[in-house]
NUKE-395957 format. One record per residue (C-alpha): x, y, z; chain. Coordinates in nm, 4 decimals, always signed. Each point is the difference from the previous one (the first is absolute). Layout:
+----------+----------+----------+------+
!        u !        v !        w ! unit !
+----------+----------+----------+------+
!        X !        Y !        Z !    A !
...
+----------+----------+----------+------+
***
This chain:
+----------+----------+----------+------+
!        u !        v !        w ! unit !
+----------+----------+----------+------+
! -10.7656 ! +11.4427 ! -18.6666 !    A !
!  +0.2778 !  -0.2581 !  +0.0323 !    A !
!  +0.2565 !  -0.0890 !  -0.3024 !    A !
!  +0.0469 !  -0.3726 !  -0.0547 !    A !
!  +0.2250 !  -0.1554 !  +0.2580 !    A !
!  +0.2041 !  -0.1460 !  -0.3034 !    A !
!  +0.1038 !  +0.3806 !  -0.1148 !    A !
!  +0.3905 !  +0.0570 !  +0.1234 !    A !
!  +0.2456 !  +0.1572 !  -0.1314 !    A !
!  +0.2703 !  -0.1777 !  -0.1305 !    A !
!  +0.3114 !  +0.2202 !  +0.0733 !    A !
!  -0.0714 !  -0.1813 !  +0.3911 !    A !
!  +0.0499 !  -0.3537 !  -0.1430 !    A !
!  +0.3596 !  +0.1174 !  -0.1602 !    A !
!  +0.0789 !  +0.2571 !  +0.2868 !    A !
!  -0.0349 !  -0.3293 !  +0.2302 !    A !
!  +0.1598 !  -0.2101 !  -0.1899 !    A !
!  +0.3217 !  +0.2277 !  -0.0398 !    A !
!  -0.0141 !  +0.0433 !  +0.3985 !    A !
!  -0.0294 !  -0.3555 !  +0.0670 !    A !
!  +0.3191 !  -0.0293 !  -0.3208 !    A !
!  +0.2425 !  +0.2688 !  +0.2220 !    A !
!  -0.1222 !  -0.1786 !  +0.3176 !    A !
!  -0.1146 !  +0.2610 !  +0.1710 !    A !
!  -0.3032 !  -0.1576 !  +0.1298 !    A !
!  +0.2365 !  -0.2233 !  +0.2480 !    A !
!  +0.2203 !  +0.3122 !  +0.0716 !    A !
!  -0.2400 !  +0.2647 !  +0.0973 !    A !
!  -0.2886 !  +0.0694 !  +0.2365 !    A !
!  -0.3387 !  +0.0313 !  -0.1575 !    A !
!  +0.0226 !  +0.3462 !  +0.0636 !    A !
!  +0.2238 !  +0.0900 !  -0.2090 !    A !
!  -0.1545 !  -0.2533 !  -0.2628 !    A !
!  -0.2845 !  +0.1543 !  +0.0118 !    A !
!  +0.1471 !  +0.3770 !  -0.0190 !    A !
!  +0.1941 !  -0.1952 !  -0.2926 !    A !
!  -0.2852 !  -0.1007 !  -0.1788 !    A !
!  -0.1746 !  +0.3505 !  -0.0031 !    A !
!  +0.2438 !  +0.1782 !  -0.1611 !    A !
!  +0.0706 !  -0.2383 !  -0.2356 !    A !
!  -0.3311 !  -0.0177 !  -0.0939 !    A !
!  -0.0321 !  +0.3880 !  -0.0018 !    A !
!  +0.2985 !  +0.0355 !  -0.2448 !    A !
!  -0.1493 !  -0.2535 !  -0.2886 !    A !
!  -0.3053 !  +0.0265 !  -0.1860 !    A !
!  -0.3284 !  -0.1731 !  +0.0751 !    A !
!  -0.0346 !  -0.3360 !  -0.2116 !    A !
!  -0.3573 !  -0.1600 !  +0.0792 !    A !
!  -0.1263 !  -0.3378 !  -0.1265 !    A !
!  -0.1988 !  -0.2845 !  +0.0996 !    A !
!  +0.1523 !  -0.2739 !  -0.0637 !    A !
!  +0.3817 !  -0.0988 !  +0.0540 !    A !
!  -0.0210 !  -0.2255 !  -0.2783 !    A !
!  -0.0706 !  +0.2848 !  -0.2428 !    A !
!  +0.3091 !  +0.1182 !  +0.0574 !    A !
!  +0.2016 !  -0.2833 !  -0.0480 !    A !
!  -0.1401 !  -0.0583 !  -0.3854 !    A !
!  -0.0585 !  +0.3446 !  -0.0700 !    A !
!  +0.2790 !  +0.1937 !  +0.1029 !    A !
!  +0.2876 !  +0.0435 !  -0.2408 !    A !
!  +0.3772 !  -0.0850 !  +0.1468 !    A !
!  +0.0937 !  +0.3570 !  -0.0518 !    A !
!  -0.2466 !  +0.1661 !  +0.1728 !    A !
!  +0.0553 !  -0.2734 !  +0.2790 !    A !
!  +0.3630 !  +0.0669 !  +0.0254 !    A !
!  -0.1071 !  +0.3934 !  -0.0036 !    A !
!  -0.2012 !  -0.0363 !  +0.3097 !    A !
!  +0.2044 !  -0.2458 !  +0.1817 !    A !
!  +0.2749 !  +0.2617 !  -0.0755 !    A !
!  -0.2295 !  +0.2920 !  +0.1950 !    A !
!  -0.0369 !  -0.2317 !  +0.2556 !    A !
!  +0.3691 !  -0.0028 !  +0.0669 !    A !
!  +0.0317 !  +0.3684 !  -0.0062 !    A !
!  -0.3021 !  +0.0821 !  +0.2026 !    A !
!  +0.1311 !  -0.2191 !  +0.2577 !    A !
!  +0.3419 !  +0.1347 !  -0.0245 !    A !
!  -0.0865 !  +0.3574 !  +0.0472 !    A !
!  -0.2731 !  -0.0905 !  +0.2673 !    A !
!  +0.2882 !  -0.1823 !  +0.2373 !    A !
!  +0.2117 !  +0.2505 !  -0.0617 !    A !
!  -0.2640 !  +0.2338 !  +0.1414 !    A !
!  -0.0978 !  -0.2093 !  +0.2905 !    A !
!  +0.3976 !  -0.0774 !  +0.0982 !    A !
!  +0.0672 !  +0.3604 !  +0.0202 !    A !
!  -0.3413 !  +0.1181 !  +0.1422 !    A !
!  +0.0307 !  -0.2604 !  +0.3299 !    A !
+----------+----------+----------+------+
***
């Protein structure tokens, strides 16, 4: 059994866009990216969908803000783990 291709979860689409927002993505090695973008993952809940544009209609402001605002901490705490775990 496969799940549909389109299925993603959508934390990735903010966790990238908040790496590509700090820069990070012209700073450090994809490496560390990558070790970046597990634990980041790993600290926020699972949001599946299809379709990108269901979240763009559907998705209240607050609970956008909300996530973008785990995003941030996620990220945070996961560089701080990777900086002093070299």
């Amino acid at each position: 059994m496969k799940l549909d291709d389109d299925i993603h979860n959508y934390y990735e689409k903010l966790l990238l866009d908040h790496i590509v927002e700090l820069q990070l993505d012209g700073s450090k090695d994809p490496e560390y990216l990558a070790d970046l973008c597990c634990i980041s993952l790993n600290l926020l809940p699972p949001r599946y969908i299809r379709y990108e544009v269901d979240m763009s209609f559907y998705l209240p402001q607050s609970e956008r803000f909300e996530m973008q605002m785990k995003v941030k901490e996620a990220v945070s705490r996961a560089r701080q783990f990777l900086d002093e775990n070299k």
